[in-house]
Structures are given as C-alpha cells and as structure tokens.
C-alpha positions, 0 to 999 in steps of 0.5 A: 294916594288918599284913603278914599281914592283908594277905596273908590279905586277898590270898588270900582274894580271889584267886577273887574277883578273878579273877571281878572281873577276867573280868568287867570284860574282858567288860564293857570288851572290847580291848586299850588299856582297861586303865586303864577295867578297873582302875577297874571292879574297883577300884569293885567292891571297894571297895563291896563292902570298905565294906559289909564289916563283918568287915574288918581295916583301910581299903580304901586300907590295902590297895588298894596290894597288890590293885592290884599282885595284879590286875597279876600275875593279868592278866600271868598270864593273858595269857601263858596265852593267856586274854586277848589 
C-alpha cells in the first residue's frame, strides 16, 4: 500500500475511529483495559474494512498505521481531560 492511500486512508477514518474509540471506553470502562479496548475497535474495523468493497490494499497493510493513530488520539484525548 502506497504512502498516500495510507494517509488518505487515515483521514478519512479519524471521525470514525474517535467514534470507535468512545465507544469501546464505554463498553470496557477503567484504567488497565487498554489492550481489551484496542482488540474491540481493532475487531470493529476490521470487519467493517473486509466488508468494504472500495478499499485500497489489506486491513493488515494498513492496521500498523491505524493502531499508532488510535494511540495518539487516546494520548490526545486524555490529556484533554476526556479520558481518565
């Protein structure tokens, strides 16, 4: 998968994996959980990315850069005071 599909890939999920990543802090709530929660959205895309007919590449092409986004939107929104 090329740099910029990745990219574009990235952007275009940003609202829904902020979504993804609320919901699975709902659904798992306290601190330590982190690696349940991950495996929650993580399922969530994927199936969502399978059943996807207008992707470009694998979900495992692109999962590498998902998983690091969802890290920095959580690091984000903590610090932010959404998440404790």
């Amino acid at each position: 998968m090329k740099l910029l599909s990745i990219i574009r890939t990235i952007v275009a999920l940003l609202p829904m994996l902020i979504e993804a990543i609320k919901a699975a802090e709902e659904a798992i709530p306290g601190n330590g959980k982190g690696e349940q929660k991950l495996v929650l959205v993580r399922g969530m895309l994927q199936a969502a990315y399978e059943a996807a007919t207008d992707v470009d590449g694998t979900f495992e092409e692109v999962w590498p850069a998902i998983s690091k986004t969802i890290s920095t939107v959580v690091t984000s929104l903590k610090a932010a005071g959404l998440f404790k």
